[in-house]
VOFI-279492 format. One record per residue (C-alpha): x, y, z. Coordinates in steps of 0.5 Angstrom, whole numbers, plus 2048, in hexadecimal, padded with zeros to 3 digits. Example, Ala and Ser with C-alpha at 12.3 -4.5 7.8 and 13.67 -1.06 7.14 Angstrom:
// VOFI-279492
[rec [819 7F7 810]];
[rec [81B 7FE 80E]];
//
This chain:
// VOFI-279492
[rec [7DE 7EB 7FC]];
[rec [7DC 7E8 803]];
[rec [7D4 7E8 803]];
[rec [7D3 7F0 804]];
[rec [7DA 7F1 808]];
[rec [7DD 7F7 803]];
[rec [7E3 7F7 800]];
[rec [7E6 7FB 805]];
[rec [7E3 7F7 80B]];
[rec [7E4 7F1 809]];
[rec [7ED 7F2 807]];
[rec [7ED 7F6 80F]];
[rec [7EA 7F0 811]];
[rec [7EF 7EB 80E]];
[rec [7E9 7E7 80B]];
[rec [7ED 7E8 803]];
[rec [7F4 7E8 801]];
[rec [7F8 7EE 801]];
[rec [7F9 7F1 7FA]];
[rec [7FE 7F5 7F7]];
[rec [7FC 7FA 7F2]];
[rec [800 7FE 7EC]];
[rec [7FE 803 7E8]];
[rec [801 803 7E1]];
[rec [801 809 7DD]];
[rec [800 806 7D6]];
[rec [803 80A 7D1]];
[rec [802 805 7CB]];
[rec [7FB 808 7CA]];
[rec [7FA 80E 7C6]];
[rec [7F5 813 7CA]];
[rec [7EF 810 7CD]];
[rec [7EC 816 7D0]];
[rec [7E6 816 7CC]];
[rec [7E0 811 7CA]];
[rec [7E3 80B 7C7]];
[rec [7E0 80C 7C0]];
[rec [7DF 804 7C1]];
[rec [7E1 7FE 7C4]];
[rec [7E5 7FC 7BE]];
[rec [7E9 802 7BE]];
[rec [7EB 801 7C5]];
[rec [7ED 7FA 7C3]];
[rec [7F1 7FC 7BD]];
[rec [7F6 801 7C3]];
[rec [7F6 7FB 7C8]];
[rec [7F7 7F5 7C3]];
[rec [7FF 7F7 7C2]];
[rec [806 7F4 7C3]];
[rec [808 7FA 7C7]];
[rec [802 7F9 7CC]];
[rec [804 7F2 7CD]];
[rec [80B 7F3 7CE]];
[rec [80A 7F9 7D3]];
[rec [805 7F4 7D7]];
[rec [80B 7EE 7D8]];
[rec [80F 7F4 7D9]];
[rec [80B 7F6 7DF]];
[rec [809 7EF 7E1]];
[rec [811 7EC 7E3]];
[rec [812 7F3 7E6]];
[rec [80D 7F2 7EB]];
[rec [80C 7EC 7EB]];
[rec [808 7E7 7EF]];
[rec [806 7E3 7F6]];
[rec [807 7DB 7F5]];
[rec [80C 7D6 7F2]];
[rec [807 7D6 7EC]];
[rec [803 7DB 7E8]];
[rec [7FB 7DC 7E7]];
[rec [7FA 7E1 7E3]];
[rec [7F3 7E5 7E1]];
[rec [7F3 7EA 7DC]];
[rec [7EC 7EE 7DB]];
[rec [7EB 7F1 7D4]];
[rec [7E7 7F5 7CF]];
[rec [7E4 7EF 7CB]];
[rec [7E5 7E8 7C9]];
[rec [7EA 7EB 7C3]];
[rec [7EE 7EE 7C8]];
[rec [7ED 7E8 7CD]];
[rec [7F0 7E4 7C7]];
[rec [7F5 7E8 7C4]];
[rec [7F8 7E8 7CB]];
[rec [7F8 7E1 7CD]];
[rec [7FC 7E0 7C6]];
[rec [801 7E4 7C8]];
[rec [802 7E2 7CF]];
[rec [802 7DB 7CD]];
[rec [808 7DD 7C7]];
[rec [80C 7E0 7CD]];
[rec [80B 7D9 7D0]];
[rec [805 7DB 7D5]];
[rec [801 7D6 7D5]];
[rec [7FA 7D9 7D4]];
[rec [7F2 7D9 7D1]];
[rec [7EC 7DD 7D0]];
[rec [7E6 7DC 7D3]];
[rec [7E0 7E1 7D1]];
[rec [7D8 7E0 7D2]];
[rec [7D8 7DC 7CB]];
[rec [7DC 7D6 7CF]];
[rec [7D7 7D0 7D2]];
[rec [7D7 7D1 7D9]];
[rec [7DB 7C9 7D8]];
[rec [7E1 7CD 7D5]];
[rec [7E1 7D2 7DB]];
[rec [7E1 7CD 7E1]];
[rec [7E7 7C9 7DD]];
[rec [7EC 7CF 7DC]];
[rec [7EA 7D2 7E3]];
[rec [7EC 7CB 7E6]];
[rec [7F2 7CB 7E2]];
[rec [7F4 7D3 7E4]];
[rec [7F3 7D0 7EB]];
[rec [7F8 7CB 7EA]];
[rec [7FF 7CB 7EC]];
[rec [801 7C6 7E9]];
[rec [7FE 7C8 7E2]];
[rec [801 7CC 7DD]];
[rec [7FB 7D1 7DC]];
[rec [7FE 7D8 7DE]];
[rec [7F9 7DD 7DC]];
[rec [7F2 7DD 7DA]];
[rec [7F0 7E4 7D6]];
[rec [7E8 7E5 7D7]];
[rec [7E3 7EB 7D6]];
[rec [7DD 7EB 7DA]];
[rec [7DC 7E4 7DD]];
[rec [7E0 7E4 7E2]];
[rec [7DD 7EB 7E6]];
[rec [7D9 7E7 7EB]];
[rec [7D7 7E1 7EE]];
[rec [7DF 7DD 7EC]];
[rec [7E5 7DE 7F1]];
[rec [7EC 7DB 7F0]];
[rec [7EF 7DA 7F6]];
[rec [7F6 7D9 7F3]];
[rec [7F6 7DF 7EF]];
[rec [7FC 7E3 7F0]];
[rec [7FC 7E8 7EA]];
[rec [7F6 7EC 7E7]];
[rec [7F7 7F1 7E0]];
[rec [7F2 7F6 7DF]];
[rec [7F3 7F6 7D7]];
[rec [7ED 7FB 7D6]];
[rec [7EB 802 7D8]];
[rec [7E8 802 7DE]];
[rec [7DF 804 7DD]];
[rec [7DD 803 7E4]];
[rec [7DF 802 7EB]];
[rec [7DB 7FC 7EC]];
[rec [7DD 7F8 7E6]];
[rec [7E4 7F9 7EA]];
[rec [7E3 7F7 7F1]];
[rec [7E0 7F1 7ED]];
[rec [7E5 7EF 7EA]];
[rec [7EA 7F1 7EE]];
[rec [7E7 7ED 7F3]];
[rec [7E9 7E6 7EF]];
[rec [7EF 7E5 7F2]];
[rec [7ED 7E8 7F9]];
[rec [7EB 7E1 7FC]];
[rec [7F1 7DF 801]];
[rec [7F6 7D9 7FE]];
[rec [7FC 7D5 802]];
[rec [800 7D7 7FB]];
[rec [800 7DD 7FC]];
[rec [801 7E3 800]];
[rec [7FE 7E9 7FC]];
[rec [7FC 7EA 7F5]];
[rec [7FE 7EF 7F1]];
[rec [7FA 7F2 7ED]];
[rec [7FD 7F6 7E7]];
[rec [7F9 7FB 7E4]];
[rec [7FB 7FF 7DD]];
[rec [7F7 806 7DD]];
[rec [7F5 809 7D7]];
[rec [7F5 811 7D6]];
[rec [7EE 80F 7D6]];
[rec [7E8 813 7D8]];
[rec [7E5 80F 7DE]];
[rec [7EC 80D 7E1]];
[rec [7E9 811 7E8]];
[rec [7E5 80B 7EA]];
[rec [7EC 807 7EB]];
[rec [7EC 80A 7F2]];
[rec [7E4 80A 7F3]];
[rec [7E5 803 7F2]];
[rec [7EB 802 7F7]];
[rec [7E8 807 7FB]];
[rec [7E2 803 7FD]];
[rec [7DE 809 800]];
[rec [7D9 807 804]];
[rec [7D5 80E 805]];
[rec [7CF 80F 800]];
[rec [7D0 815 7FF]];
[rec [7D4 819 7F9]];
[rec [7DB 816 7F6]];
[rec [7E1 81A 7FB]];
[rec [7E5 81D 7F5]];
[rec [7E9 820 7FA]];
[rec [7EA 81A 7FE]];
[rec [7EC 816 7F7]];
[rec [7F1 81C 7F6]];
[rec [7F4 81A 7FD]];
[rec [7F4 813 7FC]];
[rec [7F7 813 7F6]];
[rec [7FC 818 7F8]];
[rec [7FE 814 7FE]];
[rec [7FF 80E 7FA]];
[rec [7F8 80C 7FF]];
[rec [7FD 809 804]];
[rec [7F9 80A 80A]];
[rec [7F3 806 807]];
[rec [7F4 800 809]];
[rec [7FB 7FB 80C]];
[rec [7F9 7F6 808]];
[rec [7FA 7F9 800]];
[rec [7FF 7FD 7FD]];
[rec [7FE 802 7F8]];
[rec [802 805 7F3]];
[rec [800 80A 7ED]];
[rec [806 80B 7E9]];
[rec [806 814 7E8]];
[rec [802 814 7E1]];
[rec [7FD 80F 7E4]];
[rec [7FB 815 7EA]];
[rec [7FC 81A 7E5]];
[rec [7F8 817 7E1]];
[rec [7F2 815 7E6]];
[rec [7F3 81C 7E9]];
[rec [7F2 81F 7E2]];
[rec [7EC 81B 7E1]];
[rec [7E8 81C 7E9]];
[rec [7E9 824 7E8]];
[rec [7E6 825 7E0]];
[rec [7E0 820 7E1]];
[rec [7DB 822 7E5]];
[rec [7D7 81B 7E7]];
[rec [7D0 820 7E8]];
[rec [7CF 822 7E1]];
[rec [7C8 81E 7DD]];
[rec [7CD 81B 7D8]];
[rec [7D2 818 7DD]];
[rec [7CC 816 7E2]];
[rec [7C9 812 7DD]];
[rec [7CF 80F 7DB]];
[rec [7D0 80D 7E2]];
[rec [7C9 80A 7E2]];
[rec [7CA 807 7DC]];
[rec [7D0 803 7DE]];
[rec [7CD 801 7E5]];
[rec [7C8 7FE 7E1]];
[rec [7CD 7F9 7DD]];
[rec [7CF 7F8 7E3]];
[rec [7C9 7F6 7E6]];
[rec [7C7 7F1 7E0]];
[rec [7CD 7EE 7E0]];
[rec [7CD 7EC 7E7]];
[rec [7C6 7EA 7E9]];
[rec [7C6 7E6 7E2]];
[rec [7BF 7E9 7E1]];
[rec [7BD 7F0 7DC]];
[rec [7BA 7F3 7E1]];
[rec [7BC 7FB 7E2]];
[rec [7BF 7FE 7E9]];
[rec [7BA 7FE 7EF]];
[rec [7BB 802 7F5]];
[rec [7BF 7FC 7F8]];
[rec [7C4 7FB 7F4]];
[rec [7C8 802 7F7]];
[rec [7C9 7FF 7FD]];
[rec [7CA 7F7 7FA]];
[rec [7D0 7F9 7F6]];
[rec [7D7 7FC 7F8]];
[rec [7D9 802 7F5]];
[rec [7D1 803 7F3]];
[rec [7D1 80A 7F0]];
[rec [7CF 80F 7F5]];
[rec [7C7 810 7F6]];
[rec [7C8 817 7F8]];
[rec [7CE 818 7F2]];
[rec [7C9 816 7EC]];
[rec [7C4 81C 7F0]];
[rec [7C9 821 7F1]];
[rec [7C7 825 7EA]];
[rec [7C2 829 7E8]];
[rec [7BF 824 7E3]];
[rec [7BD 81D 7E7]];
[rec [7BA 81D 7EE]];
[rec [7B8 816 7EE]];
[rec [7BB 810 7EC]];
[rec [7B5 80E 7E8]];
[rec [7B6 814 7E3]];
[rec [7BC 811 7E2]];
[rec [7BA 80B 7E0]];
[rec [7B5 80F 7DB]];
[rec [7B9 813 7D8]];
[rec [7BF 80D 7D7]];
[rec [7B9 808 7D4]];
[rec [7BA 804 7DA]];
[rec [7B4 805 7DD]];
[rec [7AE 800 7DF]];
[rec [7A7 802 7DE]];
[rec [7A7 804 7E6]];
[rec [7AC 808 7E5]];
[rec [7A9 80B 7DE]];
[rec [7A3 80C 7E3]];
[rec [7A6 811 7E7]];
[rec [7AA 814 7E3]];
[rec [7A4 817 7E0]];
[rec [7A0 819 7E5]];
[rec [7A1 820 7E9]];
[rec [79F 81D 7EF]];
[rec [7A3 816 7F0]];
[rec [7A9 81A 7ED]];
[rec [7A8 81F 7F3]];
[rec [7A7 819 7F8]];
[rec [7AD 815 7F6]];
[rec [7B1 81C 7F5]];
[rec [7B0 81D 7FC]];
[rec [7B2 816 7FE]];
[rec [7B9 816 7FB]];
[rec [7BA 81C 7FD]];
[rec [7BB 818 804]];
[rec [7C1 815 801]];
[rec [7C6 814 803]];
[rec [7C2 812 809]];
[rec [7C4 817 810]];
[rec [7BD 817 812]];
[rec [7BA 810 812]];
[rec [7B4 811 815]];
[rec [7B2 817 811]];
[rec [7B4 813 80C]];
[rec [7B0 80C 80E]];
[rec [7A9 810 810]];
[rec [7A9 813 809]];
[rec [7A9 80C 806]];
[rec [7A5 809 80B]];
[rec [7A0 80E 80A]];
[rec [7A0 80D 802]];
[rec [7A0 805 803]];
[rec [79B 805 808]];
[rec [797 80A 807]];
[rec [798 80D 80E]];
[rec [79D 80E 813]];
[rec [79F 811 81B]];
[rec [7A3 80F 820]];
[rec [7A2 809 822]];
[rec [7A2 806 81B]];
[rec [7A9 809 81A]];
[rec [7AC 806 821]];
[rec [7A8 7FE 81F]];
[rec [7AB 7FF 818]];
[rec [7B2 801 81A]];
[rec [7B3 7FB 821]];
[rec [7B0 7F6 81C]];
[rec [7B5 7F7 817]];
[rec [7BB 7F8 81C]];
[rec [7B9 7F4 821]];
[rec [7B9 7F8 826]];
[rec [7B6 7FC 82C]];
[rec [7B7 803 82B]];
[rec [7B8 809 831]];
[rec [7B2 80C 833]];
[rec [7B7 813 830]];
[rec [7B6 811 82A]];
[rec [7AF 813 82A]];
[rec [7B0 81A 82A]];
[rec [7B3 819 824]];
[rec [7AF 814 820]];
[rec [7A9 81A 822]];
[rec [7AE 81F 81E]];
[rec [7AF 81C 818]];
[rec [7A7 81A 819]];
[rec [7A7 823 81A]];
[rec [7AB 823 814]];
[rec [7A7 81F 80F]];
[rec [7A0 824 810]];
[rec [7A4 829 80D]];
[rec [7A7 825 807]];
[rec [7A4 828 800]];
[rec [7A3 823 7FD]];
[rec [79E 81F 801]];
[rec [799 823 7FE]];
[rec [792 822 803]];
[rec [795 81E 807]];
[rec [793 820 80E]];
[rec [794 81E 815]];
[rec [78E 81D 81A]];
[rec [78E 81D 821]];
[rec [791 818 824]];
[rec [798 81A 820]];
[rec [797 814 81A]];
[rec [798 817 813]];
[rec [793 815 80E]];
[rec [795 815 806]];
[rec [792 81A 801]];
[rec [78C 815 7FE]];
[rec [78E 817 7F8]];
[rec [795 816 7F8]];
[rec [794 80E 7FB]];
[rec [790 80D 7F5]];
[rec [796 80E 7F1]];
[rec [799 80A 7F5]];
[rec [795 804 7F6]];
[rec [796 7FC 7F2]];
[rec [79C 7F8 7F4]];
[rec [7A1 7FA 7F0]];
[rec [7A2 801 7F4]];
[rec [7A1 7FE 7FA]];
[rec [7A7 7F9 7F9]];
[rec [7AB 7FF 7F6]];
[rec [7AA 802 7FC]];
[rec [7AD 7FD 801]];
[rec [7B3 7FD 7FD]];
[rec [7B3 804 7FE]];
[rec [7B2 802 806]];
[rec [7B8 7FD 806]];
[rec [7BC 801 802]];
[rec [7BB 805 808]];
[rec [7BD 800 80D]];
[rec [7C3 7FD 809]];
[rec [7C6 804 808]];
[rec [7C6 806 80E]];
[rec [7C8 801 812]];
[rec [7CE 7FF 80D]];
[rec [7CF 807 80F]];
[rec [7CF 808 816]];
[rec [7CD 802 81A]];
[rec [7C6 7FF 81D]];
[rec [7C9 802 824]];
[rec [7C8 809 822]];
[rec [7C0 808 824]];
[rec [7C3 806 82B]];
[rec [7C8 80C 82C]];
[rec [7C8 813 82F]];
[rec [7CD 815 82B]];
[rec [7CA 814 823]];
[rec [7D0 817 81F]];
[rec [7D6 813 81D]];
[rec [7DD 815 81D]];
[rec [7DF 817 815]];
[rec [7D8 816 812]];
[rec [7D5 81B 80E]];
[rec [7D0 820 80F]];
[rec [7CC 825 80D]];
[rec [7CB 82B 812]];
[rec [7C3 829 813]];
[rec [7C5 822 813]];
[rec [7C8 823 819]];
[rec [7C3 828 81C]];
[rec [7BE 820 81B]];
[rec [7C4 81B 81F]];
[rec [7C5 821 825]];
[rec [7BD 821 825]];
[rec [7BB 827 823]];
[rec [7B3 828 822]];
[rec [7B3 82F 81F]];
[rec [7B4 833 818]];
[rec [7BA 82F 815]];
[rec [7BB 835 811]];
[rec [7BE 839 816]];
[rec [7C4 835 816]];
[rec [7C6 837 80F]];
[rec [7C7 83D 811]];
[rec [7CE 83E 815]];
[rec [7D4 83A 816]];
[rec [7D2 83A 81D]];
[rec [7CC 837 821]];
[rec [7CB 836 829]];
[rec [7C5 831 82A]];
[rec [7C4 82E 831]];
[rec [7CB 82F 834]];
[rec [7CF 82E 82E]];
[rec [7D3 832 829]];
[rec [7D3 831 822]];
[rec [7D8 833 81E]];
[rec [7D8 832 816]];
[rec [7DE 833 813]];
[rec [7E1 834 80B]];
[rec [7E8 833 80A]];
[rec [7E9 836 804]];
[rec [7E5 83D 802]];
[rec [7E2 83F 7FC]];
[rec [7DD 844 7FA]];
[rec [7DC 847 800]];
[rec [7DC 84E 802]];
[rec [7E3 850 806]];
[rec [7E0 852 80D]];
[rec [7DD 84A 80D]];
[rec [7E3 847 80B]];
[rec [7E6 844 812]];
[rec [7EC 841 813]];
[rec [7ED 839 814]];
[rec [7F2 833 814]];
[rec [7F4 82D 818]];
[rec [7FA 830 81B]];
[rec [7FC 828 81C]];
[rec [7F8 821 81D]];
[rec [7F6 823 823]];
[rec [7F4 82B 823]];
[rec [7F0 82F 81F]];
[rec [7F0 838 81E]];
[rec [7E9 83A 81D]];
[rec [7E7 842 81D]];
[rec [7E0 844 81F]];
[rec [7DC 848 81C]];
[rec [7DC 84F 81D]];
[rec [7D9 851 822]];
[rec [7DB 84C 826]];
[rec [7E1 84F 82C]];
[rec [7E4 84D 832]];
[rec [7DF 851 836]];
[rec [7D8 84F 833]];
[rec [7D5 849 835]];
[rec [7D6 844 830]];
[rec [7DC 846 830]];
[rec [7DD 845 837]];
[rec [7D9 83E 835]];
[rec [7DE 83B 832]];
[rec [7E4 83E 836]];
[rec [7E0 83A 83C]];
[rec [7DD 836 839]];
[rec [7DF 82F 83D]];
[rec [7DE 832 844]];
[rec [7D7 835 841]];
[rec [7D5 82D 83F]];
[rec [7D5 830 837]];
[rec [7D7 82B 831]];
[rec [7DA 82D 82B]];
[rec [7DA 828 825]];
[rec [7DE 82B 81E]];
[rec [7DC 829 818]];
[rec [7E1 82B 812]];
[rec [7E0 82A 80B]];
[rec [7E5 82B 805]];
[rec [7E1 830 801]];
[rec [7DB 833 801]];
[rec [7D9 830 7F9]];
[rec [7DC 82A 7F5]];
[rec [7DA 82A 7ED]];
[rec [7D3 830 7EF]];
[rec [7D1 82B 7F5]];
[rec [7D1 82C 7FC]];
[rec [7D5 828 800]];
[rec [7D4 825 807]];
[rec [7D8 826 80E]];
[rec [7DC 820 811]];
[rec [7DB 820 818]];
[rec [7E2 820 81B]];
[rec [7DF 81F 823]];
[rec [7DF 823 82A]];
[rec [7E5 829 82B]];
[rec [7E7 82C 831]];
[rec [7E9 833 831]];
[rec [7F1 834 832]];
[rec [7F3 83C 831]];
[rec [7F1 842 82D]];
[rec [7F2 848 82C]];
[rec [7F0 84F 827]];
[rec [7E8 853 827]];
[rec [7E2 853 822]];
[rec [7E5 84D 820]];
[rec [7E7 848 825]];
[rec [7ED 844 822]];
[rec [7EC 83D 827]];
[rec [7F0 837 827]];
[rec [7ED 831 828]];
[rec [7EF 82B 82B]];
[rec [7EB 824 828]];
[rec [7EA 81E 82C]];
[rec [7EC 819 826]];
[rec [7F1 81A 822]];
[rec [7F0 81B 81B]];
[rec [7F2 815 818]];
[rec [7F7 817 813]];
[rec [7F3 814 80C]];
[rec [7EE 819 80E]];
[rec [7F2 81F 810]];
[rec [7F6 81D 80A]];
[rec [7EF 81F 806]];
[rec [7EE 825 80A]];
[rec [7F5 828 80A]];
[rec [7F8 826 803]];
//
């Protein structure tokens, strides 16, 4: 992509060019649903004449933008590179196969000559050499030939043929999906979520049901009904947070990882924010199995020898455990104090406020300073900080023993990743400016209920506010709605809906009427000076794991009517942009 623009951002911004993408039901391959028994196998149902002629059949129906054709066609192997080159050139396309195994001399020749409108070159069919790292301005059609494995691979290798060129308008990118056990990652690849949390299945769902036409102006996306069936299929019967899928996750990161950087060094802390579509930090925590990501990499033979370090011993388990736990990151200054304090040995206000003007090279508000000392507050609770303890003057100093454990370089610079991880993830998420803005919570972002008890400065027990649908701090209601109810007991269970893009139907609780006070809040509240802000999520759990709410902004109360509970309507201050009611309501 463009240096770090996502795939998303850099298409809204006109920097690549459009693509058509189709979403071919392939009913040429037996079942795939299953573990490929091995790669041959796989082959043997690709490598057939049937295939092909559904391949040509879909390509002059779909065509593509330009007077001539520069194709790309992504296979499983060098076989099926070579098979398909064979029969396009009988067919009297023009094509090569280039792998790995071809001299770097090679490869720049034929890329030269695919380039070329005057050369009858049409197709080049490759493997993995073209992931990264090569773009061909003039490619105007993409095959995906292969199951797809992972989300990054094909944002790679789709991004191919994304670099604008004077021949063509858009590209068409052809996509022959197999009843294949990962066919979900099509649309998290198209998807390109920028939030660190959890895969969206509900999101996905929405998405592939609307043929994702409001994602961007710039694309058209089209799933044949088999296609959506299928990828439907496979989001709803695959749980992303069981041990097996989490280490298969990581381990196909790490292939990635490898073939990108060149190098045989493992996943680092980083890499989840360097790489678009990453898998999510939080989605690989989610189980019950693995709390940090050095676990992972222990339990799939990917460790390094700190990682083995941590693993073994209870106590850094328990300090990188804590520190993960943080991810996605919400509470930034809780989650820089802990690192800086198992970095440097110590930690207080002023070390958090130098470490974060440094490296977002601004002047924070004096505001800020309340809630850095919260988050100070917060940490002489933590735990897992063993002896650690606070003197004085507000500086928290770490357990003798566990800076022991920690001490030598290589921790150290594991630490520093952490802390940049820290940084890039959170800027790429909300922005530098949320340091120098009274209003810290975005519009449509996620959150959990504690999480924004910490954006709207609240220094208590972050607990209380995990045990009601609605809180009232400093002026504000907080009102956390589930749309979908389940599991939970019939006199709990209030009625919510959007009555459209701009109005909500909210009940309150069952002691909440017309005459009492909270009741008389919310009728009143704008004359009262009170805010209300609505949080709503699908459902409370997806696959076992507690979802987030996504903040829907500031309502002002409408009408009413009914006692014990109160049935409010609500008015919102934006309208709901229609992809996310789309979401919620579909």
């Amino acid at each position: 992509m463009v240096s770090n623009i996502r795939l998303e951002e850099a298409l809204e911004r006109e920097l690549l060019a459009p693509f058509h993408y189709f979403g071919i039901s392939d009913h040429t391959l037996s079942e795939l649903n299953m573990a490929f028994n091995s790669e041959r196998e796989l082959v043997i149902q690709l490598n057939t004449n049937r295939r092909v002629d559904l391949i040509l059949k879909n390509m002059k129906k779909y065509q593509y933008s330009g007077d001539t054709l520069h194709g790309l066609g992504f296979c499983v192997n060098k076989e099926h590179a070579k098979f398909m080159s064979e029969q396009f050139n009988r067919e009297g396309i023009k094509s090569v196969c280039l792998t790995g195994e071809d001299k770097g001399e090679k490869r720049v020749e034929m890329i030269k000559r695919l380039r070329d409108v005057n050369d009858d070159l049409q197709f080049i069919f490759t493997v993995d050499i073209f992931n990264e790292g090569i773009d061909i301005p003039e490619l105007n059609l993409i095959l995906f030939l292969r199951p797809t494995e992972s989300a990054i691979v094909f944002t790679q290798q789709l991004g191919r043929g994304l670099r604008k060129s004077a021949n063509k308008e858009y590209v068409t990118v052809l996509d022959f999906v197999a009843n294949h056990r990962k066919s979900y990652l099509i649309p998290v690849a198209l998807m390109g979520d920028r939030e660190q949390g959890y895969i969206d299945k509900n999101k996905i769902r929405y998405m592939v049901h609307s043929n994702f036409k409001e994602l961007n102006a710039n694309l058209h996306i089209d799933l044949s009904p088999i296609v959506k069936e299928e990828i439907l299929r496979t989001l709803d019967t695959t749980k992303f947070n069981t041990a097996d899928n989490i280490r298969a996750m990581f381990q196909d990161f790490d292939k990635v990882v490898k073939q990108s950087t060149g190098r045989s060094r493992t996943v680092q802390i980083l890499d989840f924010v360097k790489f678009e579509n990453a898998p999510k930090i939080r989605q690989l925590l989610s189980g019950t199995t693995y709390k940090n990501i050095h676990a992972i990499k222990q339990k799939t033979e990917l460790a390094d020898t700190i990682d083995t370090v941590i693993f073994e011993n209870k106590e850094l388990t328990k300090l990188f455990n804590s520190i993960s736990s943080l991810i996605p990151i919400r509470k930034f200054y809780d989650y820089t104090a802990l690192v800086l304090l198992l970095k440097d040995g110590k930690v207080n206000l002023e070390s958090v406020q130098k470490y974060v003007e440094y490296v977002f090279s601004i002047t924070m508000p004096e505001q800020e300073m309340a809630s850095i000392g919260f988050a100070i507050t917060r940490l002489t609770n933590n735990k897992a900080l063993n002896q650690s303890s606070q003197d004085d003057e507000g500086t928290i100093h770490l357990d003798p023993k566990l800076a022991t454990l920690l001490a030598g370089d290589a921790f150290k610079s594991l630490l520093n990743g952490y802390l940049d991880y820290g940084i890039r993830s959170y800027e790429q998420e909300f922005g530098k400016e949320i340091f120098l803005h009274d209003e810290k919570l975005h519009l449509y972002k996620k959150y959990r209920k504690e999480d924004v008890a910490v954006f709207e400065g609240f220094g208590g027990d972050l607990s209380t506010w995990n045990r009601e649908g609605v809180q009232f701090y400093n002026n504000c209601f907080y009102l956390f709605v589930n749309m979908e109810k389940e599991n939970i007991a019939e006199h709990l269970e209030y009625n919510d809906f959007f009555i459209d893009h701009n109005k909500f139907h909210w009940q309150s609780q069952n002691n909440t009427n017309h005459t009492s006070s909270r009741g008389e809040k919310f009728i009143n509240h704008q004359e009262l000076g009170i805010r209300v802000k609505l949080f709503v999520r699908k459902k409370a759990k997806e696959d076992g794991v507690t979802e987030p709410f996504i903040y829907l902004g500031e309502v002002d109360y409408v009408s009413s009517h009914g006692n014990s509970p109160m049935n409010v309507t609500w008015r919102f201050h934006k309208t709901i942009p229609q992809q996310l009611y789309g979401e919620l309501t579909y």
